[in-house]
N, C-alpha and C positions, 0 to 999 in steps of 0.2 A: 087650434085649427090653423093651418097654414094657406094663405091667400097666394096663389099663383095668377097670373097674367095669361088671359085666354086669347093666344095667338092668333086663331080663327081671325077672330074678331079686331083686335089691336091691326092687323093685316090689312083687313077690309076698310080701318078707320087712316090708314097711313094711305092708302089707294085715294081714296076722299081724297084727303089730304094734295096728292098730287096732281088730282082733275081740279084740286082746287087752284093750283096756281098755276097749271095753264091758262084758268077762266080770266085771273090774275094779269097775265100778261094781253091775254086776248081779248079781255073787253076793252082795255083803254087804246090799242091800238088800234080797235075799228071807230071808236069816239075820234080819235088824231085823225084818222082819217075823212071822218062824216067833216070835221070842223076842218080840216084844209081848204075843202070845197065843200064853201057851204050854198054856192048857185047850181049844183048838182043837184038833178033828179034822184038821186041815191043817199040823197042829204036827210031826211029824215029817216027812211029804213036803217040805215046804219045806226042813227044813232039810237033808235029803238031798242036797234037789233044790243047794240054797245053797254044800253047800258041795263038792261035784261041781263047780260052774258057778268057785269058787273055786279050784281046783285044778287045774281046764282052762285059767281064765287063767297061771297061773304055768307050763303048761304051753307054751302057745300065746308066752309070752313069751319063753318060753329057746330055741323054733324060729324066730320073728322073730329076734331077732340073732343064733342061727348063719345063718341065709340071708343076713342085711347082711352080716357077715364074711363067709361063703363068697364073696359076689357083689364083695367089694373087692380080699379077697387070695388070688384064688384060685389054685392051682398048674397051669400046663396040661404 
């Protein structure tokens, strides 16, 4: 039985993959932000907003590579 790699899928998990490191670059830059000024009324929502956006990436990241795995060794 020959195991191939189902593209579909390995595709959609590589996609993850790069919303993941946008989320990556974007959640700490609005933390830098909230903590520059933090006597700003916008001082808390950001950092809400930051680190929300930070914790979806590490989310969004550990569903990209189970979908590569799933999409490499998958059991039918």
């Amino acid at each position: 039985m020959e195991n191939k790699t189902d593209k579909v899928i390995l595709f959609k998990g590589i996609k993850t993959l790069i919303f993941a490191v946008l989320s990556l670059f974007m959640g700490p830059v609005l933390l830098s932000f909230a903590f520059s000024k933090p006597d700003d009324k916008l001082y808390i929502p950001l950092l809400i907003i930051g680190c929300l956006i930070c914790a979806f990436a590490v989310f969004l990241i550990f569903k990209g590579l189970k979908l590569i795995m799933n999409s490499m060794f998958k059991k039918n």
